[in-house]
C-alpha positions as a Python dict, from the first residue, in 0.01 Angstrom:
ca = {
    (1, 'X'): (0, 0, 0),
    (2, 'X'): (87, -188, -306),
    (3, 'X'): (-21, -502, -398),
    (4, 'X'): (24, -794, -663),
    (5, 'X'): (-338, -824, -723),
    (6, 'X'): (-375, -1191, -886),
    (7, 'X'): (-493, -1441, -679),
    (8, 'X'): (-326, -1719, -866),
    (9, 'X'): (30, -1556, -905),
    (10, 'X'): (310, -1498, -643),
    (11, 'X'): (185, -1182, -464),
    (12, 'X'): (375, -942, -226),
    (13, 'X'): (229, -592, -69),
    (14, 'X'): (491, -307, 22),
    (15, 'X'): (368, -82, 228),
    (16, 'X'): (573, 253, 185),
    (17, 'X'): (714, 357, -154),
    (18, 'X'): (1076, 368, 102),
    (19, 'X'): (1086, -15, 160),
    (20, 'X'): (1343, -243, 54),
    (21, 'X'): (1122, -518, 149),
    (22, 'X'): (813, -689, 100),
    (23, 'X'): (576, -933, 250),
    (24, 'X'): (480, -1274, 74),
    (25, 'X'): (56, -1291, 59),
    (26, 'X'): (50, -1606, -74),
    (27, 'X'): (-126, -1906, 119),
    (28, 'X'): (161, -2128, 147),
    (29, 'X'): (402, -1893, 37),
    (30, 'X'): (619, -1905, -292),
    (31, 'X'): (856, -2147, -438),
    (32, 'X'): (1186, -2028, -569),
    (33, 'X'): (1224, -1937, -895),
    (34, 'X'): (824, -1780, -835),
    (35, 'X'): (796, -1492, -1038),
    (36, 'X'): (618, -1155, -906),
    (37, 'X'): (447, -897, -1194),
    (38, 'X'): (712, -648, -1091),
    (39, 'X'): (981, -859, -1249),
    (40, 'X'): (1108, -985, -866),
    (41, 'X'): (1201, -1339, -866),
    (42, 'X'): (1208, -1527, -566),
    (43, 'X'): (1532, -1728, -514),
    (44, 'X'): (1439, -1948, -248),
    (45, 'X'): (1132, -2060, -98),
    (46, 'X'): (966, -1805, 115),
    (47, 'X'): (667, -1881, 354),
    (48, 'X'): (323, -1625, 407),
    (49, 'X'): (366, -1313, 557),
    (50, 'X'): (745, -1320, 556),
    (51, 'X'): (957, -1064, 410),
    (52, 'X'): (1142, -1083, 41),
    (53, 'X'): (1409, -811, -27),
    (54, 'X'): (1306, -615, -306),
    (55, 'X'): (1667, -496, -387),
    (56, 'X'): (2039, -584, -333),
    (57, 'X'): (2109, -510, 88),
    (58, 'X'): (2459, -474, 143),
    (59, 'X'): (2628, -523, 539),
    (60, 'X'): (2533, -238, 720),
    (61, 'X'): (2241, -130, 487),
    (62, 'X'): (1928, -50, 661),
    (63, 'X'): (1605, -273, 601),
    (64, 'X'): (1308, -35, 579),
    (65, 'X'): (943, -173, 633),
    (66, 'X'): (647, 92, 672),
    (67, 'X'): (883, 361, 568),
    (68, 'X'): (1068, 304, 874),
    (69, 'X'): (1407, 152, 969),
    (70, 'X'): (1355, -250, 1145),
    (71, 'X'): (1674, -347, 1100),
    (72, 'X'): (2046, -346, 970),
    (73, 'X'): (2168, -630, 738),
    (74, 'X'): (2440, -815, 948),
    (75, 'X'): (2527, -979, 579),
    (76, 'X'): (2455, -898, 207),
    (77, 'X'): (2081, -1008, 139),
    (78, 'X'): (2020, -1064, -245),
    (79, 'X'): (1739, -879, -409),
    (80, 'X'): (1439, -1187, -406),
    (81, 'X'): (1617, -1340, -97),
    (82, 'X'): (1403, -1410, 204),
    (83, 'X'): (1500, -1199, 438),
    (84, 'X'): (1502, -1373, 818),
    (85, 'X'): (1523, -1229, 1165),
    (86, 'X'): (1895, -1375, 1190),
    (87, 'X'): (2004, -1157, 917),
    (88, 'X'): (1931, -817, 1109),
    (89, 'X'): (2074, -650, 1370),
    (90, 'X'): (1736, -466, 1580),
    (91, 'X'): (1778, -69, 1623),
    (92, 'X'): (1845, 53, 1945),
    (93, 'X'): (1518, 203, 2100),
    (94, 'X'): (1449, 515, 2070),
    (95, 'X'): (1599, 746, 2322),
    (96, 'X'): (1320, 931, 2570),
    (97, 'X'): (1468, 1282, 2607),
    (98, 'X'): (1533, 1383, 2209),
    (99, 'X'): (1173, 1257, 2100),
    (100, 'X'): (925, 1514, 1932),
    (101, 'X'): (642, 1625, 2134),
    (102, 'X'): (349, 1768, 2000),
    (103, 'X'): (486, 1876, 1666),
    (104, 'X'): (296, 1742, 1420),
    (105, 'X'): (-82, 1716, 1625),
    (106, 'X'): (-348, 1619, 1362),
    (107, 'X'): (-624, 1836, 1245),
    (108, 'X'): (-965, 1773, 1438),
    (109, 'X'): (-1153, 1516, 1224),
    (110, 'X'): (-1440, 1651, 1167),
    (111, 'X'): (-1802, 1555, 1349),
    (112, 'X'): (-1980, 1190, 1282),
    (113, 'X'): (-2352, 1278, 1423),
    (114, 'X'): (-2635, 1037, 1401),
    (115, 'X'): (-2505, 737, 1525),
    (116, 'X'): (-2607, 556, 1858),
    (117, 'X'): (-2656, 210, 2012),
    (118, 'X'): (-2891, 89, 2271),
    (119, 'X'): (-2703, 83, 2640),
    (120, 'X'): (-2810, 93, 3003),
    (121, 'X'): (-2708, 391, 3146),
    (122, 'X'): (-2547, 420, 3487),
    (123, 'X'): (-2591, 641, 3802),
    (124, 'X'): (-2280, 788, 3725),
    (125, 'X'): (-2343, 886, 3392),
    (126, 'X'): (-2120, 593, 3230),
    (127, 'X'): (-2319, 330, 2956),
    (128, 'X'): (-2232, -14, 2970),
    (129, 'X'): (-2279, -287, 2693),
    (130, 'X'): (-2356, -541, 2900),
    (131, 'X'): (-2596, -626, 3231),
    (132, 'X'): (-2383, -843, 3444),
    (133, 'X'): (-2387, -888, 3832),
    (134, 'X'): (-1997, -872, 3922),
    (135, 'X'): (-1845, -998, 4277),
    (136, 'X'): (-1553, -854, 4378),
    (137, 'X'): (-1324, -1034, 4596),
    (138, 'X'): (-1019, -933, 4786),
    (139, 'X'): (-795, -1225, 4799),
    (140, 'X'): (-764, -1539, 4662),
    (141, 'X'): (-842, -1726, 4983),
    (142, 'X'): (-1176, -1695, 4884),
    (143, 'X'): (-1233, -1787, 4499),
    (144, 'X'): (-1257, -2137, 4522),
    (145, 'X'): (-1612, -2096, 4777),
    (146, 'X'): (-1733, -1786, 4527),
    (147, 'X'): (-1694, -2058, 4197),
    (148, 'X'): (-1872, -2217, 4383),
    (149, 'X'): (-2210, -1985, 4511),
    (150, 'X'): (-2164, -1815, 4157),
    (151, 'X'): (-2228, -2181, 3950),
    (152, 'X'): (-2523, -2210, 4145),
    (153, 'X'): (-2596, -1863, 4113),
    (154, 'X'): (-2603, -1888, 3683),
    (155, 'X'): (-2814, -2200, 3771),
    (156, 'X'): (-3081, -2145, 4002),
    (157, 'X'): (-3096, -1771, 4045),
    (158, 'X'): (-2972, -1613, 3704),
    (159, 'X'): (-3333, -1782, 3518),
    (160, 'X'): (-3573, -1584, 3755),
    (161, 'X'): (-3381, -1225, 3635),
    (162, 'X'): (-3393, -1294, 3246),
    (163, 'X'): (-3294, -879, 3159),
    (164, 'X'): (-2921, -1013, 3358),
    (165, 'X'): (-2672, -1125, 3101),
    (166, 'X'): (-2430, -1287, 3341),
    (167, 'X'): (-2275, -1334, 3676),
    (168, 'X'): (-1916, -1311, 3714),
    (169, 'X'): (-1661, -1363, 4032),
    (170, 'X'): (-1336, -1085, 4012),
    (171, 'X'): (-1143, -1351, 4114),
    (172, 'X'): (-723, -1244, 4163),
    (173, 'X'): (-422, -1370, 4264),
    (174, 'X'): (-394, -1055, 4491),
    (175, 'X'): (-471, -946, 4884),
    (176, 'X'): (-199, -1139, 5112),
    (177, 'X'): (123, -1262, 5029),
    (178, 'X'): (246, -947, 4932),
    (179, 'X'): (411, -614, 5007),
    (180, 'X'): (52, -388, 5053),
    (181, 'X'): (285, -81, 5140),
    (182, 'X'): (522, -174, 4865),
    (183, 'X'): (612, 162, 4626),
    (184, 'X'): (429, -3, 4323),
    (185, 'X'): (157, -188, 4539),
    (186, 'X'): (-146, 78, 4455),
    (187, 'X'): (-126, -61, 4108),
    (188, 'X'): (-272, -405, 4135),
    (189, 'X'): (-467, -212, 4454),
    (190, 'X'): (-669, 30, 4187),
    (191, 'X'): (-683, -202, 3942),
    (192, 'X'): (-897, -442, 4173),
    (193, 'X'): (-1081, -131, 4268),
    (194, 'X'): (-1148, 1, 3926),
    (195, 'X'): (-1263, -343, 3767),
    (196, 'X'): (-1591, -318, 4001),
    (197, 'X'): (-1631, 36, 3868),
    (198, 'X'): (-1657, -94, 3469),
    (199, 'X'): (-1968, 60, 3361),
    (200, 'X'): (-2048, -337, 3244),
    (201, 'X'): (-2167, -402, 3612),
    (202, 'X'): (-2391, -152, 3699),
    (203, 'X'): (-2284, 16, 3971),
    (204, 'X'): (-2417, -286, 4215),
    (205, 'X'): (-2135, -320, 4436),
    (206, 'X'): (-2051, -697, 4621),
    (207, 'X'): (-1742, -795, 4764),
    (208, 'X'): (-1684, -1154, 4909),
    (209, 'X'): (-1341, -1134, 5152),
    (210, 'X'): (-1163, -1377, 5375),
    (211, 'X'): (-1126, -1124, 5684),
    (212, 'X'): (-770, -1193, 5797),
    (213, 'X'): (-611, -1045, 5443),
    (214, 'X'): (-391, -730, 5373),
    (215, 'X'): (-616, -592, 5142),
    (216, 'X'): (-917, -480, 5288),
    (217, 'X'): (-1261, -416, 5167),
    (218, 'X'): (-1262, -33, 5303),
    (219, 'X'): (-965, -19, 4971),
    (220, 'X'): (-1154, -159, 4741),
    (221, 'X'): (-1519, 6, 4778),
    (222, 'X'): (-1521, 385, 4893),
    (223, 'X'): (-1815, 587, 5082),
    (224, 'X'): (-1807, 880, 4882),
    (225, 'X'): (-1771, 679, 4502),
    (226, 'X'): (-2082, 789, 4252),
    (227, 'X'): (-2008, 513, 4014),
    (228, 'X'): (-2070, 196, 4267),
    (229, 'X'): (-2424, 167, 4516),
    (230, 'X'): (-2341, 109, 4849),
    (231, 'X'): (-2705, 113, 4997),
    (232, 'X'): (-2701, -227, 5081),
    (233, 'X'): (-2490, -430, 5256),
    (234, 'X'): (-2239, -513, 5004),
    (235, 'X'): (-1959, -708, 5211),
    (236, 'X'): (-1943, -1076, 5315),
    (237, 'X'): (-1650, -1225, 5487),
    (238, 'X'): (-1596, -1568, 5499),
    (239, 'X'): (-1465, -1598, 5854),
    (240, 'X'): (-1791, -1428, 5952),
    (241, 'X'): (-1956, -1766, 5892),
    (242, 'X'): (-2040, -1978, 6221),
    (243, 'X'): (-2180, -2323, 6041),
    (244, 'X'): (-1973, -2349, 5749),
    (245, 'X'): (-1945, -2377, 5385),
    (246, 'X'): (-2321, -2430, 5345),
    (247, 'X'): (-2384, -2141, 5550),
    (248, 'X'): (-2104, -1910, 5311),
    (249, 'X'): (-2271, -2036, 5010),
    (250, 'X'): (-2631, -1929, 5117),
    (251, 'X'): (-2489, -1578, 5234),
    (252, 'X'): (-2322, -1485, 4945),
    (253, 'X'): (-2610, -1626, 4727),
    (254, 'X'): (-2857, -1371, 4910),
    (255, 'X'): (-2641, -1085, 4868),
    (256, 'X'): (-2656, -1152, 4506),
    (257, 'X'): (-3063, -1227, 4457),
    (258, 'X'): (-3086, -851, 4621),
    (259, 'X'): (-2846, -665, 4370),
    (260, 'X'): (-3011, -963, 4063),
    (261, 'X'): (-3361, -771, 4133),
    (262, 'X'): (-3214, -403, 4117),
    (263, 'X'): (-3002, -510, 3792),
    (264, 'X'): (-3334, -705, 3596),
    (265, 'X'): (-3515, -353, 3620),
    (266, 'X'): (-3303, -171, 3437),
    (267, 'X'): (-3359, -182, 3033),
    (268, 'X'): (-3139, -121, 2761),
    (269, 'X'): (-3232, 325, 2592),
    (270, 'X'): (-3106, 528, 2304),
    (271, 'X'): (-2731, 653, 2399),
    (272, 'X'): (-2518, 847, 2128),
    (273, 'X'): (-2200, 643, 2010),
    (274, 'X'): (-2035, 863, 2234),
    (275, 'X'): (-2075, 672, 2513),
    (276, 'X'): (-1883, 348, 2350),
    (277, 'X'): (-1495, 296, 2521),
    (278, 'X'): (-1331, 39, 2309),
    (279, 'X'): (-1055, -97, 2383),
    (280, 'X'): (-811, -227, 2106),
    (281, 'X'): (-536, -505, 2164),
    (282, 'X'): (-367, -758, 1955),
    (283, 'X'): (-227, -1088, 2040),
    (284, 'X'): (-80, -1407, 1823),
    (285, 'X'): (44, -1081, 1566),
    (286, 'X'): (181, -1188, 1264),
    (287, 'X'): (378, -934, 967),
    (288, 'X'): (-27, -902, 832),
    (289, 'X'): (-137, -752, 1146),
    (290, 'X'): (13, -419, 1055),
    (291, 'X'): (-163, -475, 656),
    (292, 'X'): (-500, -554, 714),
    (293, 'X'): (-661, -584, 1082),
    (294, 'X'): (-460, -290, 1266),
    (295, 'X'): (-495, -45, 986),
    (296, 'X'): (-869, -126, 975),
    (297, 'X'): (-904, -131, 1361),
    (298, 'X'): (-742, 245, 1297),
    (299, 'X'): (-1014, 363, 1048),
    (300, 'X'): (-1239, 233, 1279),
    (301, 'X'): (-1050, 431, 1557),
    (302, 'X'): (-1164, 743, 1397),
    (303, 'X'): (-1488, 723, 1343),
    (304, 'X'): (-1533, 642, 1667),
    (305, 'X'): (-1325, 941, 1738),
    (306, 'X'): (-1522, 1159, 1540),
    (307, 'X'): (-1835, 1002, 1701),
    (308, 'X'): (-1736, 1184, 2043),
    (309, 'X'): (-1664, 774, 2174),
    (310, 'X'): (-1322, 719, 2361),
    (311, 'X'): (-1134, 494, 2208),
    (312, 'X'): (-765, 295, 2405),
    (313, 'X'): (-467, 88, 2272),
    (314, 'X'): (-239, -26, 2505),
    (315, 'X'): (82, -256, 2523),
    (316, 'X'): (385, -38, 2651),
    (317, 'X'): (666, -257, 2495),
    (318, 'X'): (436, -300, 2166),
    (319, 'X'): (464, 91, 2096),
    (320, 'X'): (789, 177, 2286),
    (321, 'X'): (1007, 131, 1958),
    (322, 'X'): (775, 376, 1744),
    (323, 'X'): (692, 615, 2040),
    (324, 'X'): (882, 865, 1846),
    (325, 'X'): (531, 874, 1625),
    (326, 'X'): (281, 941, 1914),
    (327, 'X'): (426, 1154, 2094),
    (328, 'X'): (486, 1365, 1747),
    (329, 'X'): (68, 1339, 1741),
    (330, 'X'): (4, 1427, 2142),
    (331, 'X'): (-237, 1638, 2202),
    (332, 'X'): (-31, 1911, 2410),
    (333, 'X'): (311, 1852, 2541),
    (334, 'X'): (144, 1760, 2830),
    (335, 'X'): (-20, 1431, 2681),
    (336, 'X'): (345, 1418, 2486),
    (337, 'X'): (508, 1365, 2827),
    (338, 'X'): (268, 1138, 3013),
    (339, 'X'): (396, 899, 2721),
    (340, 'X'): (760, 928, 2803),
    (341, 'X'): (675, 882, 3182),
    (342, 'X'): (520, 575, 3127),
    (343, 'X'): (790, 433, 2846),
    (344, 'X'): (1073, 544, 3121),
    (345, 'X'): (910, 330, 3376),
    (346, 'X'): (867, 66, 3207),
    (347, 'X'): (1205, 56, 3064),
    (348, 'X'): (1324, 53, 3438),
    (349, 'X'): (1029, -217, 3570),
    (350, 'X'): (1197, -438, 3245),
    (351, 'X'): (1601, -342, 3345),
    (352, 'X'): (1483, -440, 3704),
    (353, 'X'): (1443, -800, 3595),
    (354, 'X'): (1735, -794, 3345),
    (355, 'X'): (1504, -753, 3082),
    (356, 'X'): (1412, -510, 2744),
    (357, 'X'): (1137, -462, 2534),
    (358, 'X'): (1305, -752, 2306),
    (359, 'X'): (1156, -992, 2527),
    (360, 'X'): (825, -904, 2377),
    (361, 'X'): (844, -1109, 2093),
    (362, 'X'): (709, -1508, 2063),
    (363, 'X'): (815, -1765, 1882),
    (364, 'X'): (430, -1723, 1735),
    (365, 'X'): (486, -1401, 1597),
    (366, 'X'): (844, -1479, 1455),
    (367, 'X'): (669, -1823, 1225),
    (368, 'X'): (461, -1492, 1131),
    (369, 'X'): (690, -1322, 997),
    (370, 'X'): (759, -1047, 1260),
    (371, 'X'): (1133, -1017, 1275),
    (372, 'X'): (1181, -848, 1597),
    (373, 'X'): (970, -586, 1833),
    (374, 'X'): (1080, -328, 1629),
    (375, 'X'): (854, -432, 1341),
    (376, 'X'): (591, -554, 1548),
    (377, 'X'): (533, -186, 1716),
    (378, 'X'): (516, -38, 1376),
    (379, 'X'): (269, -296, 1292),
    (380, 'X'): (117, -240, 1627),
    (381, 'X'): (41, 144, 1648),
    (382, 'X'): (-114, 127, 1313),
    (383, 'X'): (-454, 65, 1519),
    (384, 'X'): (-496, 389, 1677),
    (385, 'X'): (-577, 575, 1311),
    (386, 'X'): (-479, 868, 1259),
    (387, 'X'): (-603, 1117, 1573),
    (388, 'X'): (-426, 1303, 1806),
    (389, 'X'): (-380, 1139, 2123),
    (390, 'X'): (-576, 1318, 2407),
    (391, 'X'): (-498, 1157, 2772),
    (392, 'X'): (-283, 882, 2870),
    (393, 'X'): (-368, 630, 3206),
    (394, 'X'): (-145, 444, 3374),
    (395, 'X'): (-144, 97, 3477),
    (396, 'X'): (-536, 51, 3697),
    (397, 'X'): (-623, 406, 3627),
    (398, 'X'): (-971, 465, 3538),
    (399, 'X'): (-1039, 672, 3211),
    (400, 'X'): (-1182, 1016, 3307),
    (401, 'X'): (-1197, 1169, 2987),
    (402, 'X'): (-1357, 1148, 2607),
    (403, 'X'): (-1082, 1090, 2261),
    (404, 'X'): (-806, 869, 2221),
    (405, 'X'): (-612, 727, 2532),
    (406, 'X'): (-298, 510, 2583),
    (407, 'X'): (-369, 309, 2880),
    (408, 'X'): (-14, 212, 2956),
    (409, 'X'): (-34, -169, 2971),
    (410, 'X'): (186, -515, 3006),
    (411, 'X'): (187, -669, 2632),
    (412, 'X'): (19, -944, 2790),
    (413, 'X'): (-323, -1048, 2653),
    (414, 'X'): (-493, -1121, 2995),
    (415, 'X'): (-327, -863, 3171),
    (416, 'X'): (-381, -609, 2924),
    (417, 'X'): (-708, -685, 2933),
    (418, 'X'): (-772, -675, 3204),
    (419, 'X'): (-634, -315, 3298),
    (420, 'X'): (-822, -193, 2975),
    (421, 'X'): (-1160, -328, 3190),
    (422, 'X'): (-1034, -132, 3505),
    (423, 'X'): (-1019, 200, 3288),
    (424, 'X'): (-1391, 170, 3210),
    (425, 'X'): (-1332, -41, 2833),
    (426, 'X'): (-1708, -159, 2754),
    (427, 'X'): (-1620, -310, 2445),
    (428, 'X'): (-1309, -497, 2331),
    (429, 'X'): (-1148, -597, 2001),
    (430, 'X'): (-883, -807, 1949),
    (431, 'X'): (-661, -874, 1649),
    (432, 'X'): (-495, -1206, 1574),
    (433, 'X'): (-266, -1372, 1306),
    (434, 'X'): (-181, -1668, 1476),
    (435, 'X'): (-491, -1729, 1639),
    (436, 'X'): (-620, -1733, 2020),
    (437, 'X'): (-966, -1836, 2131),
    (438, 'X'): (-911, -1508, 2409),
    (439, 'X'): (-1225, -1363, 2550),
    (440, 'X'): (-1305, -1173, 2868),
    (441, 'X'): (-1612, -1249, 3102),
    (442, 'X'): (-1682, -896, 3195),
    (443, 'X'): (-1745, -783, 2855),
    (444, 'X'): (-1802, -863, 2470),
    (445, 'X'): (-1429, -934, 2248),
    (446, 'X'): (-1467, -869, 1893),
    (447, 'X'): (-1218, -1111, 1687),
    (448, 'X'): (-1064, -996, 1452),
    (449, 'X'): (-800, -1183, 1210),
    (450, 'X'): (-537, -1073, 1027),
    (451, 'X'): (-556, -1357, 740),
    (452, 'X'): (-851, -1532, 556),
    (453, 'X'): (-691, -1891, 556),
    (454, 'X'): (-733, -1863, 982),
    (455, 'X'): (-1115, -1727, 892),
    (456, 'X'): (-1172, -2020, 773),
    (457, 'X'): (-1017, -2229, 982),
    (458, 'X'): (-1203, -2083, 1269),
    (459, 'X'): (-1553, -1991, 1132),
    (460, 'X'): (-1702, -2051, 1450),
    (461, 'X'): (-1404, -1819, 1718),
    (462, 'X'): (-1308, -1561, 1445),
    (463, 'X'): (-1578, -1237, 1418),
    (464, 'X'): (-1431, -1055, 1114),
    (465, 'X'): (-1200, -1138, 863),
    (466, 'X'): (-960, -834, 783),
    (467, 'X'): (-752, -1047, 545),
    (468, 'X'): (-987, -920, 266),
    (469, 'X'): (-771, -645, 238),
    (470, 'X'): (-475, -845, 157),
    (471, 'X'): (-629, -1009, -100),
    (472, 'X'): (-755, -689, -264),
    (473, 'X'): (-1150, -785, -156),
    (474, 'X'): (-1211, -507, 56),
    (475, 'X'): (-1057, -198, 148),
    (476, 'X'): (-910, -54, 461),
    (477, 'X'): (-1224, 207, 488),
    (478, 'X'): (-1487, -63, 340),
    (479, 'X'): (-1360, -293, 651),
    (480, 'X'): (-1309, 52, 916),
    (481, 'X'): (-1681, 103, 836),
    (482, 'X'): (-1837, -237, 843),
    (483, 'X'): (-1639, -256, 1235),
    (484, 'X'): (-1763, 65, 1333),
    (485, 'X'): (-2134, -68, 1258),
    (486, 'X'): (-2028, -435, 1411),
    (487, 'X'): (-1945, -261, 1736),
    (488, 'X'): (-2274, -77, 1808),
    (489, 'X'): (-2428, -377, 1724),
    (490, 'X'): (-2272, -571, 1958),
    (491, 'X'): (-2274, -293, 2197),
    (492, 'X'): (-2666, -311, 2122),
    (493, 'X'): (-2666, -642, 2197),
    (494, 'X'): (-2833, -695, 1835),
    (495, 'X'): (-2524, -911, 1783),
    (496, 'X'): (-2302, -1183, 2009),
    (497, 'X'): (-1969, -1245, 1932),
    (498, 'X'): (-1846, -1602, 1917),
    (499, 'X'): (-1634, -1554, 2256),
    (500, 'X'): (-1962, -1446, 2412),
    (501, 'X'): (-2161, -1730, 2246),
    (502, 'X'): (-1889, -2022, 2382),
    (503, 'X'): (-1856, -1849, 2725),
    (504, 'X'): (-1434, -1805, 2652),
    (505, 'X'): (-1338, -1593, 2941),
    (506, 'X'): (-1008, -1564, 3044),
    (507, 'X'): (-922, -1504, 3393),
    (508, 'X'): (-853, -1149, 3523),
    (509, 'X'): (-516, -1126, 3603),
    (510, 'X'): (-378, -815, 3796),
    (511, 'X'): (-27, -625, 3712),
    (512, 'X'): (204, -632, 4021),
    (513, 'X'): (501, -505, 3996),
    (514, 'X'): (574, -481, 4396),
    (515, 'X'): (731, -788, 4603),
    (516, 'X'): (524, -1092, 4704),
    (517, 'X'): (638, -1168, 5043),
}
């Protein structure tokens, strides 16, 4: 990465010795006639984080960003132009059947011993970060009643079990109203099953129903599951009641004081790092994403890696235009094609609704200077370091082994994040250049931002400020180290982040890609 390192001069960073572009660091960006220490001259005005052409582009020619191809110039682009989305033409995606796979597999990284955080450690072996009391539900019929039992709950239970960090309702928009037999249905069906398996809740199994739904308790909760406790009576459905609301409230409120006393015995111990699954997303990206915060959240990647932790990025349409570079680093040609299956049916769940992965892209990320989904997957992949890739999940699927997944996601913040819970995630970070005050209930989000001017700006939602990098304060390993140590301490609880501190949870919302009926 190179860099114009004077704070007080026009400053650009270029990523790969290949690129024909650059972007603007600045705060504010550059006026024309603004004069780089490379001799560049800007010839117009040119905002942060967008791109300046670095040499003459001619029609046709291709603009290269992280070594890489993003676009074609539809017209000549002078050398210190600013060079904007409606100049390029976006590459075609790449096609699934001529892509490398498991060519170019990285070396092991070698061991990182020594390093642990403090976790309460399941029945089932998993570690969760966090003590929380969750109640399932299984349709929507019944979320408004279980908002209800759950404030009071937090209020007049929650005190009297101080070692409980929270209680939270799995509220959905799922259970009736739809195709349950539907070809796609068991996706949204795992999911809800999966998210009362995240090693978070303990393993203390509730589920609030209606009674009359299509999705039935019996799918959400099985007999034979190790990872949820079904020695009590775990199930509660409404239209059991035969006084009321009153009587619903008191019912579910029981069920939870039994499964509040089991969950206040159990104490935080001495786990290896190991036992950390982080899951990585981004949202509000911006052309610094892929400079500072990603490539740090990919150092970070590694230790973990190299710390025996598992470690999942996500976001299907986010790597689909640079898939050509994972499967390249897939384990075995195994792992290689487990990516392809879940690009291929993705492209079709997007061609079903007369869609492609262009659709990705905001109007947010485009002020940023992301020109089109093409860039932003570059920018996006950068998080995942530099380690083979050892499983993949699809959408709901629950991890089920150690390394570096893809959990084959919706770009979506809240959905993504919420599949990334039902695969076991403990621990979430979550880059932004934009901005988003994002946070999940179920358990801690790290924030991470991609520039110092939002830092400062939002002292009291953002947790680290990557945009150090870009202005040549810290490096990409000082900033992978100081997150790896951030993590176990909030996975120690030594630490809250500020999503944790407001309460910022967004709601779960499931993937369904079957008809509602």
């Amino acid at each position: 990465m190179q860099l114009i390192p004077h704070q007080d001069s026009p400053r650009h960073i270029r990523l790969n010795e290949a690129d024909n572009v650059a972007v603007i660091v600045n705060d504010g960006g550059v006026p024309a006639g603004a004069r780089f220490e490379d001799g560049l001259v800007a010839l117009e005005p040119i905002p942060q984080s967008h791109k300046v052409a670095l040499a003459d582009l001619a029609t046709g020619q291709p603009v290269i960003r992280y070594g890489q191809v993003i676009g074609y110039a539809l017209e000549p682009i002078a050398r210190g132009s600013w060079v904007r989305e409606a100049q390029l033409r976006m590459p075609s995606a790449p096609p699934l059947d001529s892509l490398p796979m498991a060519d170019a597999v990285p070396a092991k990284l070698e061991p990182l011993q020594g390093y642990s955080f403090e976790g309460y450690r399941n029945a089932d072996g998993s570690v969760g970060t966090r003590n929380i009391l969750g109640i399932t539900t299984t349709v929507q019929c019944v979320a408004g009643v279980l908002e209800h039992a759950v404030a009071r709950i937090r209020s007049e239970l929650l005190p009297r079990y101080p070692n409980v960090d929270d209680v939270v309702a799995l509220t959905h928009s799922y259970g009736c109203g739809v195709a349950i037999t539907a070809k796609d249905a068991y996706i949204p069906i795992r999911t809800v099953r999966n998210l009362a398996r995240n090693p978070n809740l303990g393993g203390e199994a509730l589920v609030i129903g209606l009674g009359c739904e299509k999705l039935q308790a019996e799918q959400v909760m099985h007999e034979d599951d190790a990872s949820v406790d079904l020695s009590e009576p775990w199930l509660y459905r409404l239209q059991e009641s035969s006084s009321g609301f009153g009587e619903m409230i008191e019912q579910i409120m029981a069920l939870a004081e039994t499964r509040l006393r089991k969950l206040d015995r159990r104490r935080r111990e001495t786990v290896p790092a190991s036992e950390l699954i982080l899951g990585m997303q981004c949202g509000g990206s911006d052309a610094f994403s892929g400079i500072t915060a990603n490539p740090a959240l990919g150092f970070a990647s590694d230790l973990l890696i190299r710390a025996g932790a598992t470690v999942m990025f996500s976001e299907v349409t986010e790597v689909r235009d640079a898939i050509y570079m994972l499967t390249a680093r897939a384990e075995t040609p195994e792992v290689a094609q487990a990516l392809v299956r879940e690009m291929d049916w993705y492209d079709r769940y997007l061609a079903r609704g007369a869609a492609d992965r262009s659709a990705n892209t905001t109007p947010g990320n485009k002020k940023g200077g992301l020109s089109n989904i093409v860039e932003k997957s570059l920018g996006s992949i950068v998080k995942s370091g530099s380690s083979a890739i050892n499983g993949v999940l699809g959408p709901g699927e629950r991890y089920n082994r150690k390394g570096l997944i893809y959990c084959a996601t919706p770009a979506s913040d809240f959905v993504c994040g919420t599949l990334q819970l039902a695969a076991g995630m403990n621990l979430h970070v979550f880059t932004t250049g934009r901005g988003t005050p994002y946070g999940l209930a179920m358990a801690p989000v790290v924030k991470v931002s991609t520039r110092t001017e939002l830092a400062e700006r939002w002292p009291d939602l953002i947790d680290i400020d990557a945009g150090r990098i870009a202005a040549g304060r810290a490096s990409i390993e000082e900033l992978g180290w100081e997150l790896f140590h951030y993590y176990l301490d909030v996975a120690s609880g030594r630490k809250r982040t500020w999503a944790e501190r407001h309460r910022l949870h967004n709601d779960i919302v499931l993937f369904n890609p079957a008809p509602v009926t």
